[in-house]
N, C-alpha and C positions, 0 to 999 in steps of 0.2 A: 287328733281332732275328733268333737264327738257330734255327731247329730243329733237335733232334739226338733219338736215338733212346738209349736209356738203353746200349746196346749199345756204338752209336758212341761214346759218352762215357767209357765206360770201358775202352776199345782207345786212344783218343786224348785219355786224360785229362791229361796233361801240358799237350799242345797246346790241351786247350778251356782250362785255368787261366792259359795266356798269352792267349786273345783276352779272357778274364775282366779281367783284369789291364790289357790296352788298352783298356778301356771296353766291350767289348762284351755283351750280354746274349743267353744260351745260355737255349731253354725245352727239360726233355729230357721226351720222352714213351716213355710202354713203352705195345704195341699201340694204340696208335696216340689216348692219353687222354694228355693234359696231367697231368704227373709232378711236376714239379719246375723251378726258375727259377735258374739259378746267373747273377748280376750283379755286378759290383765293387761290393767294399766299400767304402761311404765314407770318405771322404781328411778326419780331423782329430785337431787333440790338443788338446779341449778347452777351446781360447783362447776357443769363440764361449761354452762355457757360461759361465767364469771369466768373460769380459768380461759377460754378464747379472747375473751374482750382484754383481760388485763394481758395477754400477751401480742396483742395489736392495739397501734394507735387510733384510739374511739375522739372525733372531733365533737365540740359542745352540742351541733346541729344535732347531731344523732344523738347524744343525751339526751335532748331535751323533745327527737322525733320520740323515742320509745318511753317517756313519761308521761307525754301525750296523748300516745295510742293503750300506754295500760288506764290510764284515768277514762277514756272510752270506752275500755273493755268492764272495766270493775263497775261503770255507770252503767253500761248495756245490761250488765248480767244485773246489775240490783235492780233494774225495771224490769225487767222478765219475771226477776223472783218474787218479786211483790205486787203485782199488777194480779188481780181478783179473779 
Protein backbone atom coordinates (compact mmCIF):
# COMPACT_ATOMS: atom_id res chain seq x y z
CA UNK A 1 0.00 0.00 0.00
CA UNK A 2 1.52 3.26 -0.92
CA UNK A 3 1.12 6.74 0.60
CA UNK A 4 0.58 9.82 -1.28
CA UNK A 5 -0.16 13.35 -0.14
CA UNK A 6 -3.46 14.67 -1.49
CA UNK A 7 -1.20 17.13 -3.58
CA UNK A 8 0.91 14.35 -5.08
CA UNK A 9 -2.34 12.80 -6.27
CA UNK A 10 -3.66 15.42 -8.07
CA UNK A 11 -0.32 16.63 -9.93
CA UNK A 12 -0.06 12.81 -10.80
CA UNK A 13 -3.53 11.83 -11.03
CA UNK A 14 -3.56 10.01 -14.13
CA UNK A 15 -0.53 7.99 -13.14
CA UNK A 16 -2.06 7.00 -9.45
CA UNK A 17 -5.42 5.73 -11.64
CA UNK A 18 -2.97 3.43 -13.67
CA UNK A 19 -1.28 1.89 -10.45
CA UNK A 20 -5.25 1.96 -9.23
CA UNK A 21 -6.01 0.06 -12.06
CA UNK A 22 -2.78 -2.60 -11.67
CA UNK A 23 -4.00 -3.59 -8.27
CA UNK A 24 -2.64 -1.30 -6.23
CA UNK A 25 -4.03 0.58 -3.15
CA UNK A 26 -3.08 4.45 -2.95
CA UNK A 27 -3.98 5.90 0.91
CA UNK A 28 -3.85 9.90 0.24
CA UNK A 29 -3.51 12.05 3.28
CA UNK A 30 -3.61 15.98 3.54
CA UNK A 31 -1.27 17.24 6.63
CA UNK A 32 -0.37 14.54 7.31
CA UNK A 33 -4.11 12.57 8.56
CA UNK A 34 -5.30 9.84 6.62
CA UNK A 35 -7.84 11.29 3.83
CA UNK A 36 -8.94 9.12 1.61
CA UNK A 37 -8.16 5.29 0.18
CA UNK A 38 -8.37 4.99 -3.66
CA UNK A 39 -8.22 0.85 -4.59
CA UNK A 40 -9.36 -1.12 -7.71
CA UNK A 41 -12.58 -1.66 -8.26
CA UNK A 42 -13.87 -4.86 -8.09
CA UNK A 43 -13.73 -7.03 -11.47
CA UNK A 44 -17.51 -8.63 -12.01
CA UNK A 45 -20.77 -8.76 -14.04
CA UNK A 46 -22.87 -10.34 -11.71
CA UNK A 47 -22.77 -14.07 -12.71
CA UNK A 48 -21.86 -14.89 -8.88
CA UNK A 49 -25.22 -12.97 -7.90
CA UNK A 50 -27.35 -14.59 -10.84
CA UNK A 51 -25.75 -17.83 -10.01
CA UNK A 52 -27.03 -17.54 -6.03
CA UNK A 53 -30.52 -16.42 -7.05
CA UNK A 54 -31.11 -19.13 -9.62
CA UNK A 55 -29.93 -21.66 -7.26
CA UNK A 56 -32.54 -20.54 -4.44
CA UNK A 57 -36.11 -20.06 -4.62
CA UNK A 58 -36.55 -16.10 -5.50
CA UNK A 59 -40.54 -15.33 -4.77
CA UNK A 60 -42.27 -12.63 -7.27
CA UNK A 61 -42.36 -10.01 -4.02
CA UNK A 62 -38.64 -9.79 -4.18
CA UNK A 63 -38.55 -9.68 -8.09
CA UNK A 64 -40.52 -7.05 -8.25
CA UNK A 65 -38.67 -5.40 -4.53
CA UNK A 66 -35.27 -5.22 -6.55
CA UNK A 67 -36.88 -3.76 -9.90
CA UNK A 68 -37.98 -1.24 -7.80
CA UNK A 69 -35.15 -0.27 -5.82
CA UNK A 70 -32.89 -0.36 -9.28
CA UNK A 71 -35.39 1.93 -11.02
CA UNK A 72 -34.74 4.25 -7.74
CA UNK A 73 -31.15 3.91 -8.05
CA UNK A 74 -30.83 4.46 -12.04
CA UNK A 75 -33.36 7.72 -11.20
CA UNK A 76 -31.16 8.86 -8.20
CA UNK A 77 -27.99 8.73 -10.16
CA UNK A 78 -29.52 10.46 -13.50
CA UNK A 79 -30.57 13.50 -11.24
CA UNK A 80 -27.32 13.78 -9.54
CA UNK A 81 -25.67 13.59 -13.07
CA UNK A 82 -27.59 16.07 -14.73
CA UNK A 83 -28.69 18.63 -12.21
CA UNK A 84 -26.44 22.15 -13.04
Amino acid sequence: MRTMTATEVSRNFASVLDRAEHGETIVITRGGRRLATLAPAPAGNGAAIRGFLASHRVDDDFVDDVASAREGITDEMSATWHDG
